[in-house]
Structure formats: C-alpha cells, structure tokens
PDB file of N, CA, C and O in Angstrom:
ATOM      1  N   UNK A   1      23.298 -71.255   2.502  1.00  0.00           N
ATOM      2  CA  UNK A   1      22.279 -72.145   3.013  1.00  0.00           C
ATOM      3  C   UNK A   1      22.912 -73.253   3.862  1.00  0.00           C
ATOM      4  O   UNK A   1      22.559 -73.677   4.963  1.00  0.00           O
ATOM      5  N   UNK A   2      23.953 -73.623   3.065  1.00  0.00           N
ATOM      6  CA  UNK A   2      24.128 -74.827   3.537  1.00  0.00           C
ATOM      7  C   UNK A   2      25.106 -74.562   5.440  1.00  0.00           C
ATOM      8  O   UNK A   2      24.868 -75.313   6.387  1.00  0.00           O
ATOM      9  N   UNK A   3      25.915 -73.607   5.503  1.00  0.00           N
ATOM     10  CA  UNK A   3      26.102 -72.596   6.626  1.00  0.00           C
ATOM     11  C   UNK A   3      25.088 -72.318   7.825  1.00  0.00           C
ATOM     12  O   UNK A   3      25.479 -72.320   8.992  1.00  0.00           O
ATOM     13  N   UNK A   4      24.172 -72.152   7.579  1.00  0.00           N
ATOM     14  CA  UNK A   4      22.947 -71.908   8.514  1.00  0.00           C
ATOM     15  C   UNK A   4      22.376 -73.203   8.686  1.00  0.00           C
ATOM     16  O   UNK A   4      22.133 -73.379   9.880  1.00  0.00           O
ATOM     17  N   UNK A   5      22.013 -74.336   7.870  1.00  0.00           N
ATOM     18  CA  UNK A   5      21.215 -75.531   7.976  1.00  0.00           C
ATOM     19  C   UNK A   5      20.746 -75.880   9.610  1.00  0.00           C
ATOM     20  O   UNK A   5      19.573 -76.003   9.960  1.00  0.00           O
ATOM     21  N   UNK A   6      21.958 -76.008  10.531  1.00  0.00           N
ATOM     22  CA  UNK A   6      21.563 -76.034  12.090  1.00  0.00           C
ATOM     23  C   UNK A   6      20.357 -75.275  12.183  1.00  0.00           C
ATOM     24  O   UNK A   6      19.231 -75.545  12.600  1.00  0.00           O
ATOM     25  N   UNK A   7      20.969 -74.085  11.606  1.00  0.00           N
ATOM     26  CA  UNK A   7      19.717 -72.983  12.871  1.00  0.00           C
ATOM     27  C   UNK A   7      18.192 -73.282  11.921  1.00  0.00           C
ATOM     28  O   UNK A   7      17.046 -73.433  12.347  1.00  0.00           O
ATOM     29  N   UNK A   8      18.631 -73.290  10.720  1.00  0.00           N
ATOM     30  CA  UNK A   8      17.081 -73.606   9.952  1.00  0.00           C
ATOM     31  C   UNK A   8      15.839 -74.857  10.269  1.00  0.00           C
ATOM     32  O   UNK A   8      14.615 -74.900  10.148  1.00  0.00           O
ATOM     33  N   UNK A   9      17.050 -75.937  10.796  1.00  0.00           N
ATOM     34  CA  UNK A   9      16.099 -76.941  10.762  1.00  0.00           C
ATOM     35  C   UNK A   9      15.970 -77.152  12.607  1.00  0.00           C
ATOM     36  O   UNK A   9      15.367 -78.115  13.081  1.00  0.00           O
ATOM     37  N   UNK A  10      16.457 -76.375  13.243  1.00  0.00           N
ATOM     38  CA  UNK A  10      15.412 -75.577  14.403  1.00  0.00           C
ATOM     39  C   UNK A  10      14.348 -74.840  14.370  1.00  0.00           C
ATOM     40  O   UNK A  10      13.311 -75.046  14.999  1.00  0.00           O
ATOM     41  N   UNK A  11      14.490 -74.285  13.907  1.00  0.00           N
ATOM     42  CA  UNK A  11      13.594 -73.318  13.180  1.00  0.00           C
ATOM     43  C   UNK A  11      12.005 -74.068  12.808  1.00  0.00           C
ATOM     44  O   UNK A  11      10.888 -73.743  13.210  1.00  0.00           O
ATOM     45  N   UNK A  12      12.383 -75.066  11.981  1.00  0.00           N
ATOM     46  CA  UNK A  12      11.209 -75.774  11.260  1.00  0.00           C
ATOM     47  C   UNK A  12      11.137 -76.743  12.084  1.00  0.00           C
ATOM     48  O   UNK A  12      10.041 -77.282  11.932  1.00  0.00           O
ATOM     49  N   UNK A  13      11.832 -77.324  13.006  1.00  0.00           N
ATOM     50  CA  UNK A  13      10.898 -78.486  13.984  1.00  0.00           C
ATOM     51  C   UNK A  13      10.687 -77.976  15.077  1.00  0.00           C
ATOM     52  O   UNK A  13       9.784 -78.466  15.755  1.00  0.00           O
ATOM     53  N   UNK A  14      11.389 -76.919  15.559  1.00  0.00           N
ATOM     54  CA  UNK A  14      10.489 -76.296  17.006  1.00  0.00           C
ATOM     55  C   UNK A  14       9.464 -74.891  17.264  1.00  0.00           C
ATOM     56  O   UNK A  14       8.675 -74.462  18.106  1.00  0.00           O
ATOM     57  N   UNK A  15      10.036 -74.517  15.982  1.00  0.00           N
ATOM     58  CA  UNK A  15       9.067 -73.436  15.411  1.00  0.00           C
ATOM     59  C   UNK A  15       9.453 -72.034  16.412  1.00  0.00           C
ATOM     60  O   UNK A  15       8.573 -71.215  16.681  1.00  0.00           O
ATOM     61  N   UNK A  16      10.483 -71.926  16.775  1.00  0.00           N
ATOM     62  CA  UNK A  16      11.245 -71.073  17.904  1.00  0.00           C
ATOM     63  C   UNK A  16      12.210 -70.361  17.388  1.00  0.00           C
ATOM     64  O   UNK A  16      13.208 -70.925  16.941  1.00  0.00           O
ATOM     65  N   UNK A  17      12.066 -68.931  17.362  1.00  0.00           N
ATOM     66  CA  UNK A  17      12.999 -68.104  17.282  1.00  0.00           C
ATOM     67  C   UNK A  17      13.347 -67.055  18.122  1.00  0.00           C
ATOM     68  O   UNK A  17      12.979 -67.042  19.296  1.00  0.00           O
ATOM     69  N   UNK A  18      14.317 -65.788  17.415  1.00  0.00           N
ATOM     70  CA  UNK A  18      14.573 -64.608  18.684  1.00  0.00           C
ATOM     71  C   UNK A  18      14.070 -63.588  18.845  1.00  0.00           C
ATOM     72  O   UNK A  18      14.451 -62.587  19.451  1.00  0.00           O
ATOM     73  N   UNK A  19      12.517 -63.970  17.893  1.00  0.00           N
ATOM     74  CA  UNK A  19      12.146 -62.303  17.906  1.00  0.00           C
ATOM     75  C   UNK A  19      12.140 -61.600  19.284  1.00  0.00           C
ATOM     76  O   UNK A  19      12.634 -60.489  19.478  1.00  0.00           O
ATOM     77  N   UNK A  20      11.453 -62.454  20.339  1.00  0.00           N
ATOM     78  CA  UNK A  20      10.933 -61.910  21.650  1.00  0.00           C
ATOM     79  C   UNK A  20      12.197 -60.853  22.005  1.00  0.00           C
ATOM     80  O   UNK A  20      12.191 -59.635  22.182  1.00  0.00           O
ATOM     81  N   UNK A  21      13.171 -61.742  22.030  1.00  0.00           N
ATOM     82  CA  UNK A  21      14.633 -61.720  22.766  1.00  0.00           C
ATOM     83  C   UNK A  21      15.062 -60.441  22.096  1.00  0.00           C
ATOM     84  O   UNK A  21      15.366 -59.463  22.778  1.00  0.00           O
ATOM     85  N   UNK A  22      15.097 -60.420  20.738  1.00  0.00           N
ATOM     86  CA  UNK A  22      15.464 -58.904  20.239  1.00  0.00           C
ATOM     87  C   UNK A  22      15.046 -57.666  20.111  1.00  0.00           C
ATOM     88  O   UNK A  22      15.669 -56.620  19.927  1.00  0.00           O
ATOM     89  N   UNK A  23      13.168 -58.047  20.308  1.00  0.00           N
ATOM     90  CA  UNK A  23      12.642 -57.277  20.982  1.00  0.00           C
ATOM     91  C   UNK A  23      12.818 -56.394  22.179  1.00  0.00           C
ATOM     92  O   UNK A  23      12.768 -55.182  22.387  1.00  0.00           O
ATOM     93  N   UNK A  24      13.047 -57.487  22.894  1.00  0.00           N
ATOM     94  CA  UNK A  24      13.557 -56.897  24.232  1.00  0.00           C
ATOM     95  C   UNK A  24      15.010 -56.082  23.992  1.00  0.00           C
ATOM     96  O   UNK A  24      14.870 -54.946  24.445  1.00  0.00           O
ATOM     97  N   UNK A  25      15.918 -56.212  23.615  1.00  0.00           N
ATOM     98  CA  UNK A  25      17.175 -55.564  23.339  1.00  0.00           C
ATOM     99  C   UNK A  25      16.918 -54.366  22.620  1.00  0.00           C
ATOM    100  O   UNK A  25      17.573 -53.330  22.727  1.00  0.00           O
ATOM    101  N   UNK A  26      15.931 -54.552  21.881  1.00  0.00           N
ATOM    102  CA  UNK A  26      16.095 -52.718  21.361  1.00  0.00           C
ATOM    103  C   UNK A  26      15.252 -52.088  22.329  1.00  0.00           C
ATOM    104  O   UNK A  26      15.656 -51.050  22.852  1.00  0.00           O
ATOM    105  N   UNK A  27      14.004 -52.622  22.684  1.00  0.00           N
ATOM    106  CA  UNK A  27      13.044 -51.658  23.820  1.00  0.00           C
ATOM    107  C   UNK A  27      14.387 -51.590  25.344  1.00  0.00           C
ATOM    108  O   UNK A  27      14.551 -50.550  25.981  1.00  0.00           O
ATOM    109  N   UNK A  28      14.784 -52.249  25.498  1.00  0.00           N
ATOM    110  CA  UNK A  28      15.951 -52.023  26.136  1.00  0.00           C
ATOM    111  C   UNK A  28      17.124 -50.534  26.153  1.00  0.00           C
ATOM    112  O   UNK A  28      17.220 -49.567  26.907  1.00  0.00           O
ATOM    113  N   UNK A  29      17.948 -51.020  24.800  1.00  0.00           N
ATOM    114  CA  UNK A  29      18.550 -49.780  24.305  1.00  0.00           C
ATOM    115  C   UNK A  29      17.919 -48.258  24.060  1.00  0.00           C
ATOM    116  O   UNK A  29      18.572 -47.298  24.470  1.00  0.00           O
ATOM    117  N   UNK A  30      16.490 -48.018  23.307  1.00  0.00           N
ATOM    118  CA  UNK A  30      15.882 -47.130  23.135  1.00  0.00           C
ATOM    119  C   UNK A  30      15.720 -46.522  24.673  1.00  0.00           C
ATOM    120  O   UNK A  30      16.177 -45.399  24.886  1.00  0.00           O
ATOM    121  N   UNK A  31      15.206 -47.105  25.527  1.00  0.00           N
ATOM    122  CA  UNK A  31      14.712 -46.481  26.943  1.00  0.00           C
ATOM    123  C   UNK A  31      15.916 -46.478  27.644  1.00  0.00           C
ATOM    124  O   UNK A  31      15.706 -45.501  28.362  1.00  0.00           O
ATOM    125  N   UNK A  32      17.331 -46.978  28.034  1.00  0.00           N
ATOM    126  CA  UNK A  32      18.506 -46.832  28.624  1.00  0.00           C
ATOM    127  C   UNK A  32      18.944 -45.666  27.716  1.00  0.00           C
ATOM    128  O   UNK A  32      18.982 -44.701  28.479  1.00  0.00           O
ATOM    129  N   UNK A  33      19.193 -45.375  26.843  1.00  0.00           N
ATOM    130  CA  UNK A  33      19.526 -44.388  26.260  1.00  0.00           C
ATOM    131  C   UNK A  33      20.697 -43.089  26.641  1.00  0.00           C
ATOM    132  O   UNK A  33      19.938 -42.379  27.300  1.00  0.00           O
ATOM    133  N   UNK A  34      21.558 -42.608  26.644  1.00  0.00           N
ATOM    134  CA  UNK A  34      21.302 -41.698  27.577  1.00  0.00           C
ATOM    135  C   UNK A  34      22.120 -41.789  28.790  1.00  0.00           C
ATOM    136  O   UNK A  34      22.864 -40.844  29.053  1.00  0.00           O
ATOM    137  N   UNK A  35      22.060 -43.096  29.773  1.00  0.00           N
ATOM    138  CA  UNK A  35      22.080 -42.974  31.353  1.00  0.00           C
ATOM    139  C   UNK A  35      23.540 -43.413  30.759  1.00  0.00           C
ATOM    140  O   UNK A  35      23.712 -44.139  29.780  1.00  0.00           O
ATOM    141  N   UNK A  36      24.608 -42.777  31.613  1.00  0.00           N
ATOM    142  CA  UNK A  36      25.892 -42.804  31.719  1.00  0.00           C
ATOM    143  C   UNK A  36      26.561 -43.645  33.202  1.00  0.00           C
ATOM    144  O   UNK A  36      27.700 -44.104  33.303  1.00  0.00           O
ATOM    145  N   UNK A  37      25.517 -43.667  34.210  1.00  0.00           N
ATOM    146  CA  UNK A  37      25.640 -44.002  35.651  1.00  0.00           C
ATOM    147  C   UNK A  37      24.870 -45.779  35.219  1.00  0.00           C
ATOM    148  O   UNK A  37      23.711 -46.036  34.891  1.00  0.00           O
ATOM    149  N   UNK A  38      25.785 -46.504  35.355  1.00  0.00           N
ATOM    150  CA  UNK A  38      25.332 -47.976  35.498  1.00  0.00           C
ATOM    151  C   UNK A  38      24.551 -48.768  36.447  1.00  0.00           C
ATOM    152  O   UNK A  38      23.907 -49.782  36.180  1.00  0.00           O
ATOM    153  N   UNK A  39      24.683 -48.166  37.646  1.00  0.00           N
ATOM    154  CA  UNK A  39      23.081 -47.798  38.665  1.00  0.00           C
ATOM    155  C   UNK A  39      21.976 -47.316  37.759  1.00  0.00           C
ATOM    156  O   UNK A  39      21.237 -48.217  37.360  1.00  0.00           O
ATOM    157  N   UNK A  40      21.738 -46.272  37.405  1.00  0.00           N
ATOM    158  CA  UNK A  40      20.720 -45.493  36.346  1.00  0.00           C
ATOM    159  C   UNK A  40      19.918 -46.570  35.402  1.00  0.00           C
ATOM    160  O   UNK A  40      18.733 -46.902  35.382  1.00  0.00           O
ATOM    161  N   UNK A  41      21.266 -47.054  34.487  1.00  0.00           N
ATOM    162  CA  UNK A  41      20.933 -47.881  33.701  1.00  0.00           C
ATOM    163  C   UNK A  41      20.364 -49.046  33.952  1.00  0.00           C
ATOM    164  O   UNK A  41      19.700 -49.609  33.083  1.00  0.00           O
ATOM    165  N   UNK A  42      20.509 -49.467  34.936  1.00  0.00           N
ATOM    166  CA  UNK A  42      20.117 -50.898  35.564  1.00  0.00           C
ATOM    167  C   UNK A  42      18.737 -50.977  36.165  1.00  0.00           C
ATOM    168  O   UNK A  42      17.956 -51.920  36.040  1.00  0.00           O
ATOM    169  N   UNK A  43      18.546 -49.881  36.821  1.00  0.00           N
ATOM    170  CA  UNK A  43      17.084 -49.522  37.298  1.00  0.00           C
ATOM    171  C   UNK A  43      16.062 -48.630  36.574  1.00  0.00           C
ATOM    172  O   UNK A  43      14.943 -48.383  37.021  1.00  0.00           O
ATOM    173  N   UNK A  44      16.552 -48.176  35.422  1.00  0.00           N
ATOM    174  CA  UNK A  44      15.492 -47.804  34.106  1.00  0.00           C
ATOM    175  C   UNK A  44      14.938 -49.269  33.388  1.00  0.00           C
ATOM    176  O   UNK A  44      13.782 -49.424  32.995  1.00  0.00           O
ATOM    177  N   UNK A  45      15.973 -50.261  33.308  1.00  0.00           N
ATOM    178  CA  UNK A  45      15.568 -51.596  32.405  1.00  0.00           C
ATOM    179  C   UNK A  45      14.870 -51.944  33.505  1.00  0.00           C
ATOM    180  O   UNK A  45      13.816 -52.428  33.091  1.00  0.00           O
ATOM    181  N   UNK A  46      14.891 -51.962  34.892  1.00  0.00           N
ATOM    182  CA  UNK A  46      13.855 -52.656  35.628  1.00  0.00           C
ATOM    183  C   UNK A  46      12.509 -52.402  36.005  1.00  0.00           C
ATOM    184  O   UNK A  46      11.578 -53.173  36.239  1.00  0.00           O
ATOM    185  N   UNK A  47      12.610 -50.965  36.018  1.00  0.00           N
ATOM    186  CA  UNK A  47      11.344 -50.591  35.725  1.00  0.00           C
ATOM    187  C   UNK A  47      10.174 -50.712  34.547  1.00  0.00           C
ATOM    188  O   UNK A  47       8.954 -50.868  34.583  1.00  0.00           O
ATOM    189  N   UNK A  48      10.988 -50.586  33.664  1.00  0.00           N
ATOM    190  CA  UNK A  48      10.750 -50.827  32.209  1.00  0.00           C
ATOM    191  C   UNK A  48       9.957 -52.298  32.322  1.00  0.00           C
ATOM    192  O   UNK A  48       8.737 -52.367  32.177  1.00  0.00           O
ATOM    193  N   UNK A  49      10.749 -53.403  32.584  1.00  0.00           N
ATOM    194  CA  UNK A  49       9.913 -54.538  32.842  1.00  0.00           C
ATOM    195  C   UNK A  49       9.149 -54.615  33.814  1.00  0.00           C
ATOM    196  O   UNK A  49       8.055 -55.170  33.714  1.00  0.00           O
ATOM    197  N   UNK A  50       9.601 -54.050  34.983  1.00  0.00           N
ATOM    198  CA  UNK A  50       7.966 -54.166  36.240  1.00  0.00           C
ATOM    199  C   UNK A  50       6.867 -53.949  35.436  1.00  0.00           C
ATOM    200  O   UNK A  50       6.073 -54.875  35.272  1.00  0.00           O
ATOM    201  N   UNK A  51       6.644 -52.619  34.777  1.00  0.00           N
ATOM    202  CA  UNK A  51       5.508 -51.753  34.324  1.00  0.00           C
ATOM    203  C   UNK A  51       4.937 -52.881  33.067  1.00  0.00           C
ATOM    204  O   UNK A  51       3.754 -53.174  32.895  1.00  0.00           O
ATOM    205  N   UNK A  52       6.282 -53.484  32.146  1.00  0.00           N
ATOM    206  CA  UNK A  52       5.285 -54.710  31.287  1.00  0.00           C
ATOM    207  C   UNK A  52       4.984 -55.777  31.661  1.00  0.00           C
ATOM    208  O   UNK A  52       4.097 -56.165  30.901  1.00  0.00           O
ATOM    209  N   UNK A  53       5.194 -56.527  32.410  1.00  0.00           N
ATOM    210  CA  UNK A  53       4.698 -57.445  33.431  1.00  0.00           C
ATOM    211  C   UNK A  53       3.524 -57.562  34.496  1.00  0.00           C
ATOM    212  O   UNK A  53       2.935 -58.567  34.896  1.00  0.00           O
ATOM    213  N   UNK A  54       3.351 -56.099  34.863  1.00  0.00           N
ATOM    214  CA  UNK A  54       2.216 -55.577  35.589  1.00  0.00           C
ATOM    215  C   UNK A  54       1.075 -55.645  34.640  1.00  0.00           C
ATOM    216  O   UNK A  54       0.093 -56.346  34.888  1.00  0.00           O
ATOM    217  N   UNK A  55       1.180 -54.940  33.570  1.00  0.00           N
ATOM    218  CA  UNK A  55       0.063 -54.304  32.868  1.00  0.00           C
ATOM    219  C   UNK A  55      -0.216 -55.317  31.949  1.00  0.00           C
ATOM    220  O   UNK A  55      -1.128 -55.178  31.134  1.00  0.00           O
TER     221      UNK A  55
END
C-alpha cells in the first residue's frame, strides 16, 4: 500500500486512470497481429482508428 500511495491518491482526487489507454493497446495488439512489415503494421493501427473515430 504504502508503495503505490502516489498513484492511489491520484486516483481518488482526479478520478483518472488507464483504462482507455490499455484499451487501446490490446485492440491495438489483437488487430496488428500477424504483420511482420512495419509499414503493414503502422497502417492497420491507423485504420483501425480512422474507422473508430468516424463511426
């Protein structure tokens, strides 16, 4: 407890965490998957967000 205290009492006065952010990192990983070409990879994650941003 006493180790974490920083991040906790962020936590409880701004009420802000990483779900979004880790969200994004696995819908990330799951859909890159695969692409071996770092071009590939770079323009699958961008599409990926055009299409959730659009819709």
């Amino acid at each position: 407890m006493c180790r974490w205290w920083k991040e906790i009492e962020v936590l409880i006065v701004t009420g802000a965490t990483t779900g979004k952010v880790e969200a994004n990192n696995t819908g990330i990983k799951r859909t890159a998957r695969g692409r071996r070409n770092p071009g590939n990879y770079k323009s699958v994650i961008l599409m990926r967000n055009a299409v959730r941003t659009a819709a």
